[in-house]
C-alpha positions in Angstrom: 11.5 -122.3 52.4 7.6 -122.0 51.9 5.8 -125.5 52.3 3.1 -125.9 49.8 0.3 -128.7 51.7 -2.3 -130.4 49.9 -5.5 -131.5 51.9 -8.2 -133.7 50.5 -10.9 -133.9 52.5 -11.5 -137.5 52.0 -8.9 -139.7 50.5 -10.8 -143.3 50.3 -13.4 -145.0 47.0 -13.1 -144.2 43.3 -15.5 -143.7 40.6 -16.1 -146.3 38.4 -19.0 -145.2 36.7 -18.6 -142.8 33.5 -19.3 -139.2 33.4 -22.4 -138.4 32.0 -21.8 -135.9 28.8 -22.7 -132.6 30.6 -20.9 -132.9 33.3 -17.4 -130.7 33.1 -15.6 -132.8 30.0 -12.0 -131.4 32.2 -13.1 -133.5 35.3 -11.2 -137.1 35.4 -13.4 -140.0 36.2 -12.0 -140.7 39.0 -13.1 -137.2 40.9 -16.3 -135.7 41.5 -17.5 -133.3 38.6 -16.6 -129.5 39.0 -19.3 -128.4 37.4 -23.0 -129.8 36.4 -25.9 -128.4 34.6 -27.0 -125.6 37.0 -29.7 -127.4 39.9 -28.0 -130.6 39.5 -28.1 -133.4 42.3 -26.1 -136.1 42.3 -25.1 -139.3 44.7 -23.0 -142.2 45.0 -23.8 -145.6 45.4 -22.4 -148.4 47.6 -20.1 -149.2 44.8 -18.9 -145.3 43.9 -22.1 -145.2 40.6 -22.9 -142.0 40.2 -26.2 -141.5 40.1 -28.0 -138.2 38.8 -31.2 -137.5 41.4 -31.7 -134.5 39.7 -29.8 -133.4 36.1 -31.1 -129.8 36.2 -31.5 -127.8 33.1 -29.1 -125.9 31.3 -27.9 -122.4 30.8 -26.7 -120.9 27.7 -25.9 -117.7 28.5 -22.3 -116.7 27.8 -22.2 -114.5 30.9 -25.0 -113.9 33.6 -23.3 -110.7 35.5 -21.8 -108.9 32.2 -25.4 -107.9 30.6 -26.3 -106.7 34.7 -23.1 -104.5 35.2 -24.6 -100.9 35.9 -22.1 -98.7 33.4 -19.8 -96.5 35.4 -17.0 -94.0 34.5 -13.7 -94.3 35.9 -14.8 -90.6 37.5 -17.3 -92.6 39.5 -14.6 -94.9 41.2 -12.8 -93.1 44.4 -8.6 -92.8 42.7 -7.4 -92.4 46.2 -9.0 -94.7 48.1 -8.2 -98.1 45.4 -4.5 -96.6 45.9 -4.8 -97.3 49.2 -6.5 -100.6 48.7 -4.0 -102.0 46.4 -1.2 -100.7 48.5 -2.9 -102.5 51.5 -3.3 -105.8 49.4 0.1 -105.8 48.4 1.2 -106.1 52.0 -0.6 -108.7 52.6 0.7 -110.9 49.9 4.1 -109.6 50.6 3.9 -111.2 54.1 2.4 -114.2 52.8 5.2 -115.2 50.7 7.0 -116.7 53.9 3.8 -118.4 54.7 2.3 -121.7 54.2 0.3 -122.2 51.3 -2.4 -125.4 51.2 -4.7 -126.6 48.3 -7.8 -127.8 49.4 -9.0 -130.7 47.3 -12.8 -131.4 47.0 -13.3 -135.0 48.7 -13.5 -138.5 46.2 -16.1 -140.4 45.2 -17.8 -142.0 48.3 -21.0 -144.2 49.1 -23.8 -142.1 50.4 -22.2 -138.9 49.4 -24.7 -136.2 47.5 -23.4 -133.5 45.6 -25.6 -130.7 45.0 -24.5 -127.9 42.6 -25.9 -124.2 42.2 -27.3 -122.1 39.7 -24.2 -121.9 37.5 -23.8 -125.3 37.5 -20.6 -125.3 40.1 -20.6 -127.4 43.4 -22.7 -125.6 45.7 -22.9 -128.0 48.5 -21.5 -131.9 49.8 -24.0 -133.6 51.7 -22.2 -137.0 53.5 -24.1 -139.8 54.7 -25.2 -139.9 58.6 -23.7 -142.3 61.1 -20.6 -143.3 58.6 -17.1 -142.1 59.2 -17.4 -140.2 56.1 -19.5 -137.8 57.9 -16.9 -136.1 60.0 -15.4 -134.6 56.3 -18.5 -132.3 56.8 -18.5 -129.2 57.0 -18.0 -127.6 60.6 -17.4 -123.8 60.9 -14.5 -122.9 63.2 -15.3 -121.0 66.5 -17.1 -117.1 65.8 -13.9 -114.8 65.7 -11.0 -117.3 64.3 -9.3 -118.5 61.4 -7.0 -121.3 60.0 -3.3 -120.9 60.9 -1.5 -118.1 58.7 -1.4 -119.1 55.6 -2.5 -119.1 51.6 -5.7 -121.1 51.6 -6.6 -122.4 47.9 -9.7 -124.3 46.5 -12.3 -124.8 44.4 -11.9 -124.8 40.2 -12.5 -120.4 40.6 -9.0 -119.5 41.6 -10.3 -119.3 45.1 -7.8 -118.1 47.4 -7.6 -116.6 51.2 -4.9 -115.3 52.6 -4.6 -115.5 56.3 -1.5 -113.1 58.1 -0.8 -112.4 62.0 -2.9 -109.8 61.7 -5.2 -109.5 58.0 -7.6 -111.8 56.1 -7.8 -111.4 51.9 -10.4 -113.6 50.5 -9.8 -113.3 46.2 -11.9 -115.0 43.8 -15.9 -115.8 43.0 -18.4 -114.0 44.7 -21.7 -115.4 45.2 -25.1 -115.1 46.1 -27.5 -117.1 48.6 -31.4 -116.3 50.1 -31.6 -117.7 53.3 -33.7 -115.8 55.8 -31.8 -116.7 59.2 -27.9 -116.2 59.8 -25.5 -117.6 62.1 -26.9 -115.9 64.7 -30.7 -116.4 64.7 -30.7 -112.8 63.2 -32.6 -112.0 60.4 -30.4 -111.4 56.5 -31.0 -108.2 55.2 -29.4 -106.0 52.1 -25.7 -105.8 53.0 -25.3 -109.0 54.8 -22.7 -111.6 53.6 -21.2 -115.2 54.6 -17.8 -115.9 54.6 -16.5 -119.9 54.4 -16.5 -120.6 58.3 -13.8 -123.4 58.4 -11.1 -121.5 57.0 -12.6 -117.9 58.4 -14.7 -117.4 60.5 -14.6 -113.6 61.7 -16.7 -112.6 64.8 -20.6 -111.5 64.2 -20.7 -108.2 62.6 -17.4 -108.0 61.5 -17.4 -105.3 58.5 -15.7 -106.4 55.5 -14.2 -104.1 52.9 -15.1 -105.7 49.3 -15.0 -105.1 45.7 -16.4 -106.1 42.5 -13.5 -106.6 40.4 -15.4 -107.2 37.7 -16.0 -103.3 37.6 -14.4 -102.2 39.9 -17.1 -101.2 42.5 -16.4 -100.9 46.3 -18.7 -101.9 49.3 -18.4 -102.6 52.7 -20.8 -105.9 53.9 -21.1 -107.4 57.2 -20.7 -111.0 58.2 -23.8 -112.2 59.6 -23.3 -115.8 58.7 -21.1 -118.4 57.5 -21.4 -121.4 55.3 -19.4 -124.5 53.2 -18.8 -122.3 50.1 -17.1 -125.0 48.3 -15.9 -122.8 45.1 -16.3 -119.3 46.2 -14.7 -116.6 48.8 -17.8 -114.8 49.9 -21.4 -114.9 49.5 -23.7 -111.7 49.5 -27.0 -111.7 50.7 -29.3 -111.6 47.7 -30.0 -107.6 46.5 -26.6 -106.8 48.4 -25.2 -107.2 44.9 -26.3 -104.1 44.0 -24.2 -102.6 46.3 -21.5 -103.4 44.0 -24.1 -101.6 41.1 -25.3 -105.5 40.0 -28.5 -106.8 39.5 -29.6 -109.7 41.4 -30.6 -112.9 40.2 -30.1 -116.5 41.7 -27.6 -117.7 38.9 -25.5 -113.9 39.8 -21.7 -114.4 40.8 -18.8 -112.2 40.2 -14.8 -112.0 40.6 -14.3 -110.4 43.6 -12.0 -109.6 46.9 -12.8 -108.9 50.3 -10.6 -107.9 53.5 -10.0 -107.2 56.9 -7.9 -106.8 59.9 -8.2 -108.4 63.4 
């Protein structure tokens, strides 16, 4: 019988303040917000008051990748090769039916906790208080080279999902992308560089991962150089490594998206 496991990262406090009315009107009171106005800070008092540092501006634009899509024709995309891919993907998920699968819940309302969300407005980022006990909820990337126990890890409000097997990784869901200069390694981030979220997997430096845009279909192979919190998304791509997978960069740029890999 599969065991389905949910994990909150914190489990203490609740909210008592109201939801300000561009905050995500599907969040309860009682959680943190899913989604902001894009730039958003926010942070909790000693009685669990949200209070907004920074409200950030909104967006209205009904999709940020769809008007940077490069057009392609189905003759453009490799027939063989997505076989293949698919075929391979299917194993994995095949195997994983007889595996664990956990939720992962983003933590509750806490004093001294910030939230900071990204460019689309989703959380980007959980900054806990120093010297409290809330602290050790932070995020910590497991040792260069591992991953959680097998199993079907799922988070975030983006249908988030990584699949870990004895022997495969599948990451499924938002792609993202980020602009810091240094990785994991002291090494400088170049064009085809990408992060993967280090405390459910963490491959070894280097590690080439096979991904694809979903969104048109477009394949590229990136290479872990670094790892980070990733809160609601699978993978994040080094700033004009988007157009790799024929996009155009830009800082509010994310896109449905899988990656893989074997070990």
């Amino acid at each position: 019988m599969k065991k389905v496991i949910t994990t909150i990262l914190l489990t203490t406090s609740l909210f008592l303040g109201s939801v300000p009315s561009f905050a995500d009107p599907l969040d309860s009171p009682n959680t943190i917000p899913t989604k902001m106005n894009p730039g958003s800070i926010v942070e909790y008092d000693d009685s669990n008051q949200m209070i907004i540092i920074d409200q950030g501006r909104l967006v209205t634009l009904p999709s940020v990748y769809q008007s940077t899509i490069t057009q392609f024709k189905p003759s453009n995309i490799d027939t063989e090769q997505l076989k293949s891919e698919e075929e391979f993907v299917k194993s994995i998920k095949e195997e994983a039916k007889n595996l664990p699968e956990y939720t992962i819940e983003n933590p509750l309302p806490q004093p001294g906790l910030r939230v900071l969300y990204d460019a689309e407005g989703y959380i980007k980022e959980f900054i806990y208080p120093q010297n409290s006990t809330f602290a050790l909820a932070a995020y910590k990337a497991l040792p260069r080279g591992t991953r959680k126990a097998a199993g079907t890890y799922t988070y975030g409000s983006n249908n988030n999902k990584i699949t870990i097997t004895s022997s495969t990784v599948l990451g499924e869901g938002r792609f993202t992308n980020f602009t810091d200069t240094t990785g994991e390694n002291s090494n400088t981030l170049k064009k085809g560089d990408a992060a993967t979220r280090g405390d459910i997997d963490n491959p070894k430096y280097e590690q080439v991962l096979d991904a694809r845009n979903l969104d048109n279909n477009v394949f590229a192979n990136v290479t872990k150089r670094d790892n980070g919190a990733l809160p609601d998304a699978t993978l994040d791509i080094w700033k004009t490594g988007v157009e790799l997978f024929d996009l155009k960069w830009s800082s509010s740029l994310s896109f449905k998206g899988r990656y893989f890999y074997s070990f």
